[in-house]
C-alpha positions, 0 to 999 in steps of 0.5 A: 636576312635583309640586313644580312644581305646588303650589309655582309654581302660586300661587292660594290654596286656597280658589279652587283645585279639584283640577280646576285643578291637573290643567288645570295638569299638562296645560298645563305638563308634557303629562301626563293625569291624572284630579282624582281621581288627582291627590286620591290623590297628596296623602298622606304620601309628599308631605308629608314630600317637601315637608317636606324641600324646605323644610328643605334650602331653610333650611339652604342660603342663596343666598349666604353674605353674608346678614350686614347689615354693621351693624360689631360688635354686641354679641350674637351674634344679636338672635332675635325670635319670634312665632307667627300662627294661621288656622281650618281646616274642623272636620273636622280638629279631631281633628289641628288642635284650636284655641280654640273659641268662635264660629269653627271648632273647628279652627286652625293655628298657625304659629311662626316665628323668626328674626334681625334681624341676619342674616336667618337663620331660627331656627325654623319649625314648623307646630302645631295652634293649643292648642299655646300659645306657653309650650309652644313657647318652652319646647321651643325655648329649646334653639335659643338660644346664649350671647350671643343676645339674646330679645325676645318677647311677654309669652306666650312667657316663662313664668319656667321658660323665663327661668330657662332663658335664664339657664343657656344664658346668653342674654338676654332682654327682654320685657313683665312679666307682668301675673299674675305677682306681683313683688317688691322686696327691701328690708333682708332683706324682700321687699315686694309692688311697690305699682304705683299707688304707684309711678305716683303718685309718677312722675306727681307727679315727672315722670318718664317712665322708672325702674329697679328690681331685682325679683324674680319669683313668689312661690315662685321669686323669680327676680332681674332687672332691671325698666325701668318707663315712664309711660303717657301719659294718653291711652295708659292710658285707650285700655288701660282701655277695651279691657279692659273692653270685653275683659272685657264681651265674655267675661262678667267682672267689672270691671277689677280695681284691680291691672289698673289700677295696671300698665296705666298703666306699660310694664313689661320685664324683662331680665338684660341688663346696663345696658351690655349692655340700657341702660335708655334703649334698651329701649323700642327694643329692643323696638320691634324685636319688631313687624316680626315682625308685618309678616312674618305681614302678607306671610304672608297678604295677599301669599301668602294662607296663610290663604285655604284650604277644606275638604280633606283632611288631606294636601292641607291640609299640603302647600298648607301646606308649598308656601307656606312654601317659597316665602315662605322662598326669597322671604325669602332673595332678600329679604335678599340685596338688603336687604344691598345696598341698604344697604351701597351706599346706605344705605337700608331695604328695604321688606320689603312692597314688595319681597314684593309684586313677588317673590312675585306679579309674578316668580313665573314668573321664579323657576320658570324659575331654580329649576324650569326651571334657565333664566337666571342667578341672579345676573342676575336678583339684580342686576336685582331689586336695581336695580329695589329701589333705585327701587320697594322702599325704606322710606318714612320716617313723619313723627317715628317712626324706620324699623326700620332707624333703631331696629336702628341706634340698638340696637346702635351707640349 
């Protein structure tokens, strides 16, 4: 009933009081329960109930066949990984430390993980806000297995975690750095890379995109392979507008010319071999890295994780855990379909669309499956699928590619 309550009852917390929840209990399940009762009810024992909710939820799927019959690729799994922050009420600072600054000195931090290829979640855990991305990607490079393939931002990979990738033999793929200095080897030496250079001459030759093998750090010099873009004209000044407007914001000085020399290039790394990583398909690849950012979309407006107010800690974490819950029993469904809508019909899912009608229309329909064990999932699989076929599928952008069209031209060229 408990589980019912805070999972399936699906207001944000910043509108719900402990009053509405005990009106539920009433309504639902018959039971009387003064609010301040229920209060004492969100504590340790509940949270570490829905933390293993959650956990048995991510290792057993709905169905096996989550895999997108994509043929054979050429990793084992393509993990992307991000992380998504909202402000909690100060008083929880002592738990939740966040950045300071104008807003609340309290923040989450949420990192999640997962495969393009196969929808299968490889993390997902709940931080205070200054356990920074670095840290974590540290920590988690554990979860990676030979032959997968990382594409994270810049914040993620630190040369001490791709040095780590390097021994676990997994690849990875990101932004250079803009700190970390880079060198080139030339006869026995190594030379400092003279971006504006290097800009100059591609500009005076035309030409968009070139390779290297760099090394990284001064100290370290860690070998790997650098692909190097050619910013149009208009996307370089748009960068140098927004780091001194960045810059004006938080009392810096100018732009520093070094700054200045690298904005006006797209710089990624991998150990990728060009068989493996070819360099005309890395700017793809990392396309790919944006859905992420759409899931968090999903994970606010459509769920309203964010949406919450002052209350105790214990409440705060399992309104937390309950929304977790169900985006990734939503997330599961989701995959199900995605699977078949393109196997059987060649089209892309889109994931917004499809979350939008689960998570907001269908809720009552998923209560009654997995809380009332009423109807037939299977059924219900079906008629979500046939409802997706009309109403769910990605619209194409004039001259700009769907995921599915990048992930496809990835891993089958």
């Amino acid at each position: 009933m408990f589980f019912d309550l805070i999972v399936f009852h699906s207001e944000d917390l910043k509108s719900q009081s402990l009053n509405d929840l005990s009106a539920t209990l009433k309504d639902r399940h018959g039971i009387d329960i003064q609010k301040q009762s229920l209060h004492e009810r969100f504590n340790n024992n509940a949270l570490l109930f829905l933390k293993k909710a959650l956990e048995k939820l991510l290792r057993n799927r709905l169905t096996q066949k989550s895999v997108l019959p994509f043929g054979p690729c050429r990793f084992n799994r393509i993990l992307i990984k991000d992380s998504t922050c909202f402000q909690i009420d100060e008083s929880l600072v002592e738990y939740y430390p966040g950045s300071g600054g104008c807003g609340s000195k309290a923040s989450i931090r949420i990192q999640f993980e997962y495969d393009l290829l196969s929808g299968s979640i490889n993390d997902l855990s709940v931080n205070a806000f200054n356990e920074q991305d670095a840290k974590n990607s540290l920590a988690t490079i554990d979860l990676t297995r030979e032959g997968d393939l990382i594409i994270r931002d810049l914040a993620y990979m630190g040369i001490n975690v791709l040095k780590a990738a390097e021994l676990k033999k997994v690849i990875y793929l990101c932004r250079a750095n803009p700190v970390t200095i880079i060198f080139e080897k030339i006869d026995d030496r190594f030379e400092k890379i003279d971006f504006m250079k290097l800009s100059g001459f591609m500009r005076n030759h035309e030409i968009s995109c070139i390779e290297k093998e760099v090394y990284l750090g001064t100290e370290e010099k860690l070998k790997t392979r650098m692909i190097i873009y050619l910013m149009p004209e208009e996307e370089y000044a748009k960068r140098i507008r927004k780091a001194e407007q960045n810059n004006k914001k938080k009392g810096r000085g100018q732009v520093g010319k070094e700054y200045k020399a690298r904005a006006a290039l797209n710089l990624f790394i991998t150990n990728g071999s060009e068989e493996l990583v070819p360099a005309s398909k890395v700017w793809n690849y990392y396309r790919l890295r944006w859905q992420i950012e759409l899931i968090f979309k999903i994970w606010k407006s459509i769920c309203k994780i964010e949406k919450v107010k002052k209350v105790k800690k214990h409440r705060l974490e399992c309104y937390i855990y309950s929304k977790l819950f169900l985006i990734i029993l939503g997330w599961q469904i989701l995959w199900h379909t995605a699977r078949h809508l393109f196997s059987q019909n060649g089209k892309a899912l889109s994931f917004f669309k499809a979350s939008k009608t689960l998570l907001q229309r269908k809720i009552g329909e998923l209560r009654e499956l997995f809380i009332l064990k009423n109807g037939n999932l299977k059924q219900f699989l079906e008629n979500f699928y046939e409802l997706s076929k009309t109403n769910h599928t990605l619209e194409k952008r004039k001259q700009q590619p769907s995921s599915l069209e990048l992930l496809l031209q990835c891993i089958n060229f």
